[in-house]
PDB file of N, CA, C and O in Angstrom:
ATOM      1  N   UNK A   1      44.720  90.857  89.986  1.00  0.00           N
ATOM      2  CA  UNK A   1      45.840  90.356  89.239  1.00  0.00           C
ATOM      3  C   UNK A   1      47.006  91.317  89.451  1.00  0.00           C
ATOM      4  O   UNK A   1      46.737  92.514  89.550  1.00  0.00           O
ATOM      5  N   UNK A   2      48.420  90.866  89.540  1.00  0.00           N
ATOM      6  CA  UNK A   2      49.289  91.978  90.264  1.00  0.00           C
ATOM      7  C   UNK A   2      50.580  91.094  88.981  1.00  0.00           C
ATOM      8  O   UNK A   2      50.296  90.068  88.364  1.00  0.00           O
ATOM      9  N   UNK A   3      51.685  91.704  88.888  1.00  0.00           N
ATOM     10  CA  UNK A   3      52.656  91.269  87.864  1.00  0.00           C
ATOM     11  C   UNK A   3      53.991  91.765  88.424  1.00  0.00           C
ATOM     12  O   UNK A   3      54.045  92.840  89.022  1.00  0.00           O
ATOM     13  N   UNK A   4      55.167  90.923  88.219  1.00  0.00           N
ATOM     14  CA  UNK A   4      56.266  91.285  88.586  1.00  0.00           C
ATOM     15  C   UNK A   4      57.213  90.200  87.814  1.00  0.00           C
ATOM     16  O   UNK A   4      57.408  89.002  87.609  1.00  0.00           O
ATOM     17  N   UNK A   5      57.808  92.002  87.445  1.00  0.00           N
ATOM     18  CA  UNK A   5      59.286  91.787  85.995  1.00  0.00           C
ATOM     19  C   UNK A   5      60.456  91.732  86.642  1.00  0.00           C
ATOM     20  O   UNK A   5      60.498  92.361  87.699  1.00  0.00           O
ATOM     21  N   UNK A   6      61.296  91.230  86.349  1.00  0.00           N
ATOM     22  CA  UNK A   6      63.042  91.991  86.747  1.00  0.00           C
ATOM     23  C   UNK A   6      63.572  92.218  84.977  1.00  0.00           C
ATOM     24  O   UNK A   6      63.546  91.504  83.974  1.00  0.00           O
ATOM     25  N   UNK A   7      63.899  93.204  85.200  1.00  0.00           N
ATOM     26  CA  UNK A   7      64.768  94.466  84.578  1.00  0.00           C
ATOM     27  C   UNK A   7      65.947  94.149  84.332  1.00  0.00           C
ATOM     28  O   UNK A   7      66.485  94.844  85.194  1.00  0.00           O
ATOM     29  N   UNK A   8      67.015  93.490  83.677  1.00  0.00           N
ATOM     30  CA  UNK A   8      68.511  93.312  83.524  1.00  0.00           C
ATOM     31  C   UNK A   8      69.227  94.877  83.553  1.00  0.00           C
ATOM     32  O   UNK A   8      68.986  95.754  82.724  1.00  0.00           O
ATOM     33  N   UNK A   9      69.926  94.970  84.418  1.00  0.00           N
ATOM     34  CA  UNK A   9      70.091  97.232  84.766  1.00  0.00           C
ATOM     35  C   UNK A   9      68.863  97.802  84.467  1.00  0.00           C
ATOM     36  O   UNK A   9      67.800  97.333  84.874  1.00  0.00           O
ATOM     37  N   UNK A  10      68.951  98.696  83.843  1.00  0.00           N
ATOM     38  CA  UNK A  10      67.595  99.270  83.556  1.00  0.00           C
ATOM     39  C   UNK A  10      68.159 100.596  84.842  1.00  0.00           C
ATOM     40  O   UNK A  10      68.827 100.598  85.876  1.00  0.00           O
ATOM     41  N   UNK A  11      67.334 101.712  83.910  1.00  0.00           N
ATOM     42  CA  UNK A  11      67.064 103.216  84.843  1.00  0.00           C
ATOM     43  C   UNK A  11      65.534 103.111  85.350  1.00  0.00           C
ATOM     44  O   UNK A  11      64.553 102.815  84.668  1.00  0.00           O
ATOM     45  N   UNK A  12      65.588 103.450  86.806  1.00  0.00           N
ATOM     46  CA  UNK A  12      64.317 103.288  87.178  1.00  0.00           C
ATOM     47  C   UNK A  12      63.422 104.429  86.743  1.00  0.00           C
ATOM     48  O   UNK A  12      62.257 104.142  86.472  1.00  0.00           O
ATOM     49  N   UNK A  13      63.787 105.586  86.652  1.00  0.00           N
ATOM     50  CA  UNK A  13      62.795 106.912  85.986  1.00  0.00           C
ATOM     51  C   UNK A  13      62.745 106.663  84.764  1.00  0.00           C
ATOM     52  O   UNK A  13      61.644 106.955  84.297  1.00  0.00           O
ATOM     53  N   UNK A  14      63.584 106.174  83.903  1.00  0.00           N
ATOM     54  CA  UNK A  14      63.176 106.068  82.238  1.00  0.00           C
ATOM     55  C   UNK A  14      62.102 104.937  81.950  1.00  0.00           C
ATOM     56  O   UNK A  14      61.150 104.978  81.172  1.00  0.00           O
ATOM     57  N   UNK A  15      62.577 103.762  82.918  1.00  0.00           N
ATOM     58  CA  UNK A  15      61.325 102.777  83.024  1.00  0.00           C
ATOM     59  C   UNK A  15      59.590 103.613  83.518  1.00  0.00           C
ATOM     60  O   UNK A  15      58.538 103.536  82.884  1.00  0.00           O
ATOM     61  N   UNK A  16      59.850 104.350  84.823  1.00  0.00           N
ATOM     62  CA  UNK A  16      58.683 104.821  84.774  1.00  0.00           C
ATOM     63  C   UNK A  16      57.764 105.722  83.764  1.00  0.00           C
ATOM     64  O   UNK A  16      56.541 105.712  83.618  1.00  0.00           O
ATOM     65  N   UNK A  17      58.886 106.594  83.045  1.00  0.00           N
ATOM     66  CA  UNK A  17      58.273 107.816  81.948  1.00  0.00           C
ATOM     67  C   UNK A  17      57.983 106.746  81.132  1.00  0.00           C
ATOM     68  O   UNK A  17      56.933 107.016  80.549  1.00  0.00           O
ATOM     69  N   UNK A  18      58.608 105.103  80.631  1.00  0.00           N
ATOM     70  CA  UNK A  18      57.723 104.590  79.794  1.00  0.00           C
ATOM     71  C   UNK A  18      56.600 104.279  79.943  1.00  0.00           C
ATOM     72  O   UNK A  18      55.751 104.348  79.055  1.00  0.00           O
ATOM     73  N   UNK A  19      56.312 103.694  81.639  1.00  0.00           N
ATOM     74  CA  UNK A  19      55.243 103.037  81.847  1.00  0.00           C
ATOM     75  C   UNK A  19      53.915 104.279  81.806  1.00  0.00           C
ATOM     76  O   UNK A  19      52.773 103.983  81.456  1.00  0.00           O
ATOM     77  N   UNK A  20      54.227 105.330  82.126  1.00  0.00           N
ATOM     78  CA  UNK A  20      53.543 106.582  82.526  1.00  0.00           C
ATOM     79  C   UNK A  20      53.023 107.230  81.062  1.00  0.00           C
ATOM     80  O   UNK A  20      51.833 107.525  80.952  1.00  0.00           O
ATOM     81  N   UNK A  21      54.175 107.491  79.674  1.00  0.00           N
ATOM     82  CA  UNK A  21      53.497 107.685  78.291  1.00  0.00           C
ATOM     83  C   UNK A  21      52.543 106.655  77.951  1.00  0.00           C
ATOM     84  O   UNK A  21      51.462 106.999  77.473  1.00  0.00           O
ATOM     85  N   UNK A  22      52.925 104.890  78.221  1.00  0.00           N
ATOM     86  CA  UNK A  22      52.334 103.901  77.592  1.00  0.00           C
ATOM     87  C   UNK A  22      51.070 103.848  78.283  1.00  0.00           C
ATOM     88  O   UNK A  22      50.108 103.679  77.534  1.00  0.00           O
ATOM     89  N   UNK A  23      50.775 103.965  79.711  1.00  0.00           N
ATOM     90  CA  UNK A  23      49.468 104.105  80.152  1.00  0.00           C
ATOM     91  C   UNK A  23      48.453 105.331  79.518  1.00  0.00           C
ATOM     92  O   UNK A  23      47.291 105.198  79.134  1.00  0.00           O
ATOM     93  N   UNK A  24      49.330 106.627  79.542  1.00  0.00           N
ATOM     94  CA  UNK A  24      48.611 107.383  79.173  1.00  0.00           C
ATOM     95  C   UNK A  24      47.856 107.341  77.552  1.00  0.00           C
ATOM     96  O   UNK A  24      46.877 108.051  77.321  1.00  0.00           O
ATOM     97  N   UNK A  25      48.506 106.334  76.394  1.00  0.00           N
ATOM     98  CA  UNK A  25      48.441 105.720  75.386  1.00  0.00           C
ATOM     99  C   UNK A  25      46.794 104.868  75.620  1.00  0.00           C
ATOM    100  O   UNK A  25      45.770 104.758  74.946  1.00  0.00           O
ATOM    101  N   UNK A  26      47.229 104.427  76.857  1.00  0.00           N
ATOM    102  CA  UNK A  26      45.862 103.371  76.753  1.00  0.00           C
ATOM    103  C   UNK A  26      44.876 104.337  77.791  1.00  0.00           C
ATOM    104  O   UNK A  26      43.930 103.804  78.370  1.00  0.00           O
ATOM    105  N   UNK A  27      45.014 105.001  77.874  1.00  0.00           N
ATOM    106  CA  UNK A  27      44.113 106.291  78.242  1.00  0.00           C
ATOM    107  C   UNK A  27      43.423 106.426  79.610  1.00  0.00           C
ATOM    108  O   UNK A  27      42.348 106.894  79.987  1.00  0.00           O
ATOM    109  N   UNK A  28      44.794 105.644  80.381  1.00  0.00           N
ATOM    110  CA  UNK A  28      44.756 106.025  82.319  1.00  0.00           C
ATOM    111  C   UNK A  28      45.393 107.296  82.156  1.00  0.00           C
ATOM    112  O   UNK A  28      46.286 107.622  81.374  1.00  0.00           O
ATOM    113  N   UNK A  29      44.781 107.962  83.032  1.00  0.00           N
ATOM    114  CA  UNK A  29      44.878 109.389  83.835  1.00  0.00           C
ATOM    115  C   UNK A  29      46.134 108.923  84.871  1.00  0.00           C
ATOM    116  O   UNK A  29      46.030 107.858  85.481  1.00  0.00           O
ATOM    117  N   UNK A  30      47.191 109.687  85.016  1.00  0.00           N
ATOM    118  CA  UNK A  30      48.533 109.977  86.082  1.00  0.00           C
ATOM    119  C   UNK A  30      47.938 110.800  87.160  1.00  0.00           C
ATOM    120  O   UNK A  30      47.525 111.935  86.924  1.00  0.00           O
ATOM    121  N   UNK A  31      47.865 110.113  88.662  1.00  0.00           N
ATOM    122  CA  UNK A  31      47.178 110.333  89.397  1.00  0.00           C
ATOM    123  C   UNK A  31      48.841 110.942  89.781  1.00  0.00           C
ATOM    124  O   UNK A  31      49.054 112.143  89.613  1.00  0.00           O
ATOM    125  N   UNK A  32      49.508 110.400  90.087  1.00  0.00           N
ATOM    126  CA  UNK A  32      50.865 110.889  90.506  1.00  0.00           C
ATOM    127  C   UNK A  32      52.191 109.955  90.223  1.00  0.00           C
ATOM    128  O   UNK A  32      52.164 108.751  90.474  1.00  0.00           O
ATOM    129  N   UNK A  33      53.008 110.415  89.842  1.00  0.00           N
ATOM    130  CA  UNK A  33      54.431 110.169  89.553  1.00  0.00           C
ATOM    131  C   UNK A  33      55.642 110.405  90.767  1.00  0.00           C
ATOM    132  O   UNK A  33      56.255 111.461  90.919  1.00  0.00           O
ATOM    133  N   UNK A  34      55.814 109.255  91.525  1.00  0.00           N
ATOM    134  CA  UNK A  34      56.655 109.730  93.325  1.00  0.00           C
ATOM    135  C   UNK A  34      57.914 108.660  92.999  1.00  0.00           C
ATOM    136  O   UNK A  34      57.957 107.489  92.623  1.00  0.00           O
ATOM    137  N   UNK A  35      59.187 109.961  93.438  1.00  0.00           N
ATOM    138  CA  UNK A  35      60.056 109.420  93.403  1.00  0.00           C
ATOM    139  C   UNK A  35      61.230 110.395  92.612  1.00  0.00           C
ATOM    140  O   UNK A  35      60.820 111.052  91.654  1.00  0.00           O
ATOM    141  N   UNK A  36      62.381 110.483  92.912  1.00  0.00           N
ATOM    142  CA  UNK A  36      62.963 108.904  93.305  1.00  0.00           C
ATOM    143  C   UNK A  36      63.020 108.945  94.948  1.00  0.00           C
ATOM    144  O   UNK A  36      63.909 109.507  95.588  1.00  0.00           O
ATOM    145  N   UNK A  37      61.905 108.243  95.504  1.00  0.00           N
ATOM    146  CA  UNK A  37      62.107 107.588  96.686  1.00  0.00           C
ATOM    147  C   UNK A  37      63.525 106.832  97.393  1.00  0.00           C
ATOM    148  O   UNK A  37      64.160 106.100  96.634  1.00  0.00           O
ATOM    149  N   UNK A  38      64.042 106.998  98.861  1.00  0.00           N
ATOM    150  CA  UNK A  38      64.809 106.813  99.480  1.00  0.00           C
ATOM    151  C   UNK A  38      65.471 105.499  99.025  1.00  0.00           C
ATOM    152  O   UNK A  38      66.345 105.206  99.842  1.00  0.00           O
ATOM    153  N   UNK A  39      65.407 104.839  98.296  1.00  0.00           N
ATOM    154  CA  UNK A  39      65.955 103.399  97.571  1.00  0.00           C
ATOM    155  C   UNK A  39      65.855 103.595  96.204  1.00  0.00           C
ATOM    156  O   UNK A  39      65.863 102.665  95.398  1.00  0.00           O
ATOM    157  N   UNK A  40      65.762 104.769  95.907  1.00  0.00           N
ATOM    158  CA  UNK A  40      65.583 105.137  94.262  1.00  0.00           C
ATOM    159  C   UNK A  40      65.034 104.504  93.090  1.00  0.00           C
ATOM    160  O   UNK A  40      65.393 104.243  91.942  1.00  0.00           O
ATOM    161  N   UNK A  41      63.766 104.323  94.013  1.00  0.00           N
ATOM    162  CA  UNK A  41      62.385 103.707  93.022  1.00  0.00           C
ATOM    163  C   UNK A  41      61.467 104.654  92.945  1.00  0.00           C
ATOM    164  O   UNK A  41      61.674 105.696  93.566  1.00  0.00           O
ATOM    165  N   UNK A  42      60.561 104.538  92.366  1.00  0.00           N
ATOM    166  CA  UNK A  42      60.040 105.158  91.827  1.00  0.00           C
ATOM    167  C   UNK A  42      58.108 104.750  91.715  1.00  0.00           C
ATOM    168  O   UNK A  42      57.958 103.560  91.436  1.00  0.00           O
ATOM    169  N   UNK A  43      56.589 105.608  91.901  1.00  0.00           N
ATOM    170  CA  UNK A  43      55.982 104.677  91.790  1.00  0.00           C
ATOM    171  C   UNK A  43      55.361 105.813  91.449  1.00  0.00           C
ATOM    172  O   UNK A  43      55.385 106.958  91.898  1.00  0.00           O
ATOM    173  N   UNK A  44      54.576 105.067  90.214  1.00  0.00           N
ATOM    174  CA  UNK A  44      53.305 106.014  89.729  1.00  0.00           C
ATOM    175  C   UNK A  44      51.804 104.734  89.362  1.00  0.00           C
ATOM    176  O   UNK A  44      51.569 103.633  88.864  1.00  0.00           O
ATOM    177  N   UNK A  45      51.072 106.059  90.138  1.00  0.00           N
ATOM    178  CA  UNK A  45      49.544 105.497  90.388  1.00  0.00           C
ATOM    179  C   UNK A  45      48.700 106.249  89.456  1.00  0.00           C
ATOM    180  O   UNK A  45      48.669 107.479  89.416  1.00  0.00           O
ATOM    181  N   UNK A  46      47.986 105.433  88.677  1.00  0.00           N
ATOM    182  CA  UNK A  46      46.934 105.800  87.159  1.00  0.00           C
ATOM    183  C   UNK A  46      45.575 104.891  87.544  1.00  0.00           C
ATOM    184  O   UNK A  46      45.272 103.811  88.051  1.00  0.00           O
ATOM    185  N   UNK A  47      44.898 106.234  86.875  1.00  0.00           N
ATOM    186  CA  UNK A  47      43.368 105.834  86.563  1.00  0.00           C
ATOM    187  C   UNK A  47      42.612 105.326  85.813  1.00  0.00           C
ATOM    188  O   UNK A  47      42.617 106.273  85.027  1.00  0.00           O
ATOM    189  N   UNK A  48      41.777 104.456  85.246  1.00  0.00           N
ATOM    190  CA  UNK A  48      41.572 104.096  83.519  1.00  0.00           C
ATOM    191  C   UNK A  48      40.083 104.473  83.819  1.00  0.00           C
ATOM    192  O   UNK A  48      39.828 105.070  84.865  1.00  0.00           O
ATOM    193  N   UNK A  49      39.044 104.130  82.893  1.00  0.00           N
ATOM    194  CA  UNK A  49      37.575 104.682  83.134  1.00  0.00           C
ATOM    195  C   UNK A  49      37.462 104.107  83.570  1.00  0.00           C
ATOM    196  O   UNK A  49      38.014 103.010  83.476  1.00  0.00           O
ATOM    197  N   UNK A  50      36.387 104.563  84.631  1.00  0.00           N
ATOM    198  CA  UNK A  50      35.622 104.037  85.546  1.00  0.00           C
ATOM    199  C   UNK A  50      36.236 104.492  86.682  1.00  0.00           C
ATOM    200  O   UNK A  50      36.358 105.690  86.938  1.00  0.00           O
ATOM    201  N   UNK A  51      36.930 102.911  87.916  1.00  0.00           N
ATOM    202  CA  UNK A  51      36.846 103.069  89.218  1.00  0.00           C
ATOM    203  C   UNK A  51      38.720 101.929  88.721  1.00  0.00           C
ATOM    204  O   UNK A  51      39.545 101.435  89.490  1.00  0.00           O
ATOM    205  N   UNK A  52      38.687 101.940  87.518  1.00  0.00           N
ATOM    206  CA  UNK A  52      40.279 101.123  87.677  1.00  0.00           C
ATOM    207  C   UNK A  52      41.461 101.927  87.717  1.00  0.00           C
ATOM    208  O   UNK A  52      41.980 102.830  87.061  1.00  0.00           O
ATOM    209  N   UNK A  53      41.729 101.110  88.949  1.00  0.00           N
ATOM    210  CA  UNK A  53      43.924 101.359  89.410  1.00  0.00           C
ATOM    211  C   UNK A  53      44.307 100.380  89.271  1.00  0.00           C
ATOM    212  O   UNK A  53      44.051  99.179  89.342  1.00  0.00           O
ATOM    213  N   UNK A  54      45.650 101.716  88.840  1.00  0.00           N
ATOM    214  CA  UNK A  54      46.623 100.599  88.920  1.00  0.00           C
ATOM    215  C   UNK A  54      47.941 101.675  89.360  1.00  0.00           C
ATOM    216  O   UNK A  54      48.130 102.763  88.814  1.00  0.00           O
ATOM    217  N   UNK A  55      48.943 100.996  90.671  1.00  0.00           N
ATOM    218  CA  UNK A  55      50.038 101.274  90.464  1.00  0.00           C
ATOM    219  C   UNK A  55      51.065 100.228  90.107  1.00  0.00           C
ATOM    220  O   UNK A  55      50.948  99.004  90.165  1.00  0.00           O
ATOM    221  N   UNK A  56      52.358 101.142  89.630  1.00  0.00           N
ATOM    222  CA  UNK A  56      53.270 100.752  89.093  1.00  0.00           C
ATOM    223  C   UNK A  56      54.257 100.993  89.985  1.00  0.00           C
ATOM    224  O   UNK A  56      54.179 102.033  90.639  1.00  0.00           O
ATOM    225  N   UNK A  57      55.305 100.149  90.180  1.00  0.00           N
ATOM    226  CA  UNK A  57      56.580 100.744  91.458  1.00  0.00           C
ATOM    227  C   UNK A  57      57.887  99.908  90.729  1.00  0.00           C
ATOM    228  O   UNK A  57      58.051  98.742  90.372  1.00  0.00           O
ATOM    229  N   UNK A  58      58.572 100.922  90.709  1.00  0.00           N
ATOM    230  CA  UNK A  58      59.930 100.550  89.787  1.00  0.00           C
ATOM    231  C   UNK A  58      61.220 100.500  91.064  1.00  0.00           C
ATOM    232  O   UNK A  58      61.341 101.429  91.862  1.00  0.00           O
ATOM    233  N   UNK A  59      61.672  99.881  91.076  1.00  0.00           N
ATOM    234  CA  UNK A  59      62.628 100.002  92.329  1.00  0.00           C
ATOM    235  C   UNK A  59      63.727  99.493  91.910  1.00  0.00           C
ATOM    236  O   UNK A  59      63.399  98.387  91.481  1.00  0.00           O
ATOM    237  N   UNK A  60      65.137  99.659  91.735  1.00  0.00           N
ATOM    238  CA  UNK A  60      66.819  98.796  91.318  1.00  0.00           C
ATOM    239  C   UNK A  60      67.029  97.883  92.810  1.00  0.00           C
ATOM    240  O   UNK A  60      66.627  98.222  93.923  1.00  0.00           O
ATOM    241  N   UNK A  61      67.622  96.903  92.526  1.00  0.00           N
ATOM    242  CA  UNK A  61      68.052  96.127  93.639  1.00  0.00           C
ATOM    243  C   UNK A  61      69.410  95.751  92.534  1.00  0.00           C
ATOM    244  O   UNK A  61      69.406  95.433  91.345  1.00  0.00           O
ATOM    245  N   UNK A  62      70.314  95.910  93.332  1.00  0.00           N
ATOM    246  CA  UNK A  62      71.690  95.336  92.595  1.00  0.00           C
ATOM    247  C   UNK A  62      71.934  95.817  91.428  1.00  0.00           C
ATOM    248  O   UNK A  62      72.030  97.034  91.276  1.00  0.00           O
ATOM    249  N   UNK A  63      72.104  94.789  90.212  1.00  0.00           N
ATOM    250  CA  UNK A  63      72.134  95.037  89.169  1.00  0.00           C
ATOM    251  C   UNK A  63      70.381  94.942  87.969  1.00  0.00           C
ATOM    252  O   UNK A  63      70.332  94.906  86.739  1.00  0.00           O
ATOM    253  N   UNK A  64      69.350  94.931  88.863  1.00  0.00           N
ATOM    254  CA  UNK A  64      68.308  94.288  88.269  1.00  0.00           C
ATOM    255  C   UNK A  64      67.283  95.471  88.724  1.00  0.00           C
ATOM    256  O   UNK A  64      67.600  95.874  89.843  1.00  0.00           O
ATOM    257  N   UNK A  65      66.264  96.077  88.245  1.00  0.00           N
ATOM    258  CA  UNK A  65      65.094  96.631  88.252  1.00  0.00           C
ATOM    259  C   UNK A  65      64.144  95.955  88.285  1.00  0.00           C
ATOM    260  O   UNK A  65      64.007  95.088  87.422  1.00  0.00           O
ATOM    261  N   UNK A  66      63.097  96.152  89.381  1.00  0.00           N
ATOM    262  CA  UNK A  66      62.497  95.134  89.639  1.00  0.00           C
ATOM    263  C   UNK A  66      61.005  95.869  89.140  1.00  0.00           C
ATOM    264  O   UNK A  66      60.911  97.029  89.541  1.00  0.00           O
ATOM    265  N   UNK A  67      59.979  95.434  88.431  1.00  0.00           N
ATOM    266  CA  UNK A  67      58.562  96.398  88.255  1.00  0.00           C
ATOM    267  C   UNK A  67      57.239  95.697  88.679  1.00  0.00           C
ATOM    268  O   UNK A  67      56.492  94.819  88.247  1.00  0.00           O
ATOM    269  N   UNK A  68      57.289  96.150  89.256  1.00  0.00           N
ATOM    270  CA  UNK A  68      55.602  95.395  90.030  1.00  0.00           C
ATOM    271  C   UNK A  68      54.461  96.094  89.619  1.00  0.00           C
ATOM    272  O   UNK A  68      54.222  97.247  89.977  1.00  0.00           O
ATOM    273  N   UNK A  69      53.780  95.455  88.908  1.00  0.00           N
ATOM    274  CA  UNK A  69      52.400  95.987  88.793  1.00  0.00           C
ATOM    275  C   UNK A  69      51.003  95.309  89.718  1.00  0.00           C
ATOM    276  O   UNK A  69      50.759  94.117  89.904  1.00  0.00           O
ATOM    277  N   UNK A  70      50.289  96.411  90.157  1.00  0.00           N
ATOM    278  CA  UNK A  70      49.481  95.842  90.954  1.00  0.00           C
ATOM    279  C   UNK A  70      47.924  96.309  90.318  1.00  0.00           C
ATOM    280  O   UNK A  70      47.865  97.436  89.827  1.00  0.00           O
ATOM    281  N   UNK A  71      46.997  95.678  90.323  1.00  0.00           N
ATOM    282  CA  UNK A  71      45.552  96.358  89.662  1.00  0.00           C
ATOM    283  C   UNK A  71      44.285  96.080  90.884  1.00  0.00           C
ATOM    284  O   UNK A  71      44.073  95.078  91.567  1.00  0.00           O
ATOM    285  N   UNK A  72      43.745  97.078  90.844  1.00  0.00           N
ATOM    286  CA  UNK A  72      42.799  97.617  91.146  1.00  0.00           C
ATOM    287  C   UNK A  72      41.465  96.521  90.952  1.00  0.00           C
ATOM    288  O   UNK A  72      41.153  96.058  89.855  1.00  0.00           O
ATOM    289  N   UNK A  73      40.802  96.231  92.145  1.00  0.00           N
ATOM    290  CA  UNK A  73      39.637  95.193  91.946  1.00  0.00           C
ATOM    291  C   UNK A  73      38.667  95.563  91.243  1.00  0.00           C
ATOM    292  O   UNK A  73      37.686  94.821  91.197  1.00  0.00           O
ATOM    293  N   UNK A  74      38.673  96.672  90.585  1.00  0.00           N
ATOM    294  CA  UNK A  74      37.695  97.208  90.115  1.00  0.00           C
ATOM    295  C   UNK A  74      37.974  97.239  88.344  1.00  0.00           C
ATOM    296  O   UNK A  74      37.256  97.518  87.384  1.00  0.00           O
ATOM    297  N   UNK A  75      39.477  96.774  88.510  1.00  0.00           N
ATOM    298  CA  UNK A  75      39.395  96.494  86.595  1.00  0.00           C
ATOM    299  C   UNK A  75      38.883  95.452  86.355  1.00  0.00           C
ATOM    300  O   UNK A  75      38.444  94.601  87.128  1.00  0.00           O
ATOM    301  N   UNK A  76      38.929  95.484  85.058  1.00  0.00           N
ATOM    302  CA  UNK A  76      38.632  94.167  84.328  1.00  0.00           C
ATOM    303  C   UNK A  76      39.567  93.067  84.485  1.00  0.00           C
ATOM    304  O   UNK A  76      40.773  93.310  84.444  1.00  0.00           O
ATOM    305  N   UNK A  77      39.125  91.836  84.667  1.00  0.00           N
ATOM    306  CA  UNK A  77      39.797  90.892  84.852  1.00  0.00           C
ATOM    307  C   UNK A  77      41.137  90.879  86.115  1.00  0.00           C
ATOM    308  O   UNK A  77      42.249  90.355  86.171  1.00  0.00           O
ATOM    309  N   UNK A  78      40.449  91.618  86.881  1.00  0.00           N
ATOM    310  CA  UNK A  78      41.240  91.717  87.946  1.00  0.00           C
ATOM    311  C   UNK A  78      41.199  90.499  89.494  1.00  0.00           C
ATOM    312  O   UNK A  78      41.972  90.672  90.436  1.00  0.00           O
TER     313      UNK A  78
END
């Protein structure tokens, strides 16, 4: 299962430090936090128990932030 938002503006690092506290909330491990990458996005990859990923990639296009979430075949309901 993979998900994709658009952002009306939006900062792409403040979007990630949310996504990055709120995961860590639901108690994925921050495998790494990269960025701001050459298009000034941003992507952080987390662990949850077990064998589940998931990254997150925050990227601006225009006026819109775009957030893609992608999960790991190994979560639940993935």
């Amino acid at each position: 299962m993979s998900a994709r938002y658009a952002v009306d503006g939006g900062n792409a690092r403040e979007i990630a430090s949310w996504y990055q506290r709120t995961l860590e909330t639901a108690a994925f491990s921050t495998e790494s936090l990269s960025g701001p990458l050459e298009d000034r996005s941003y992507v952080l990859d987390s662990v949850g128990n077990g064998t589940c990923r998931l990254q997150v990639a925050i990227g601006p296009l225009g006026g819109v932030t775009f957030v893609t979430i992608r999960y790991g075949a190994a979560c639940p309901n993935a």
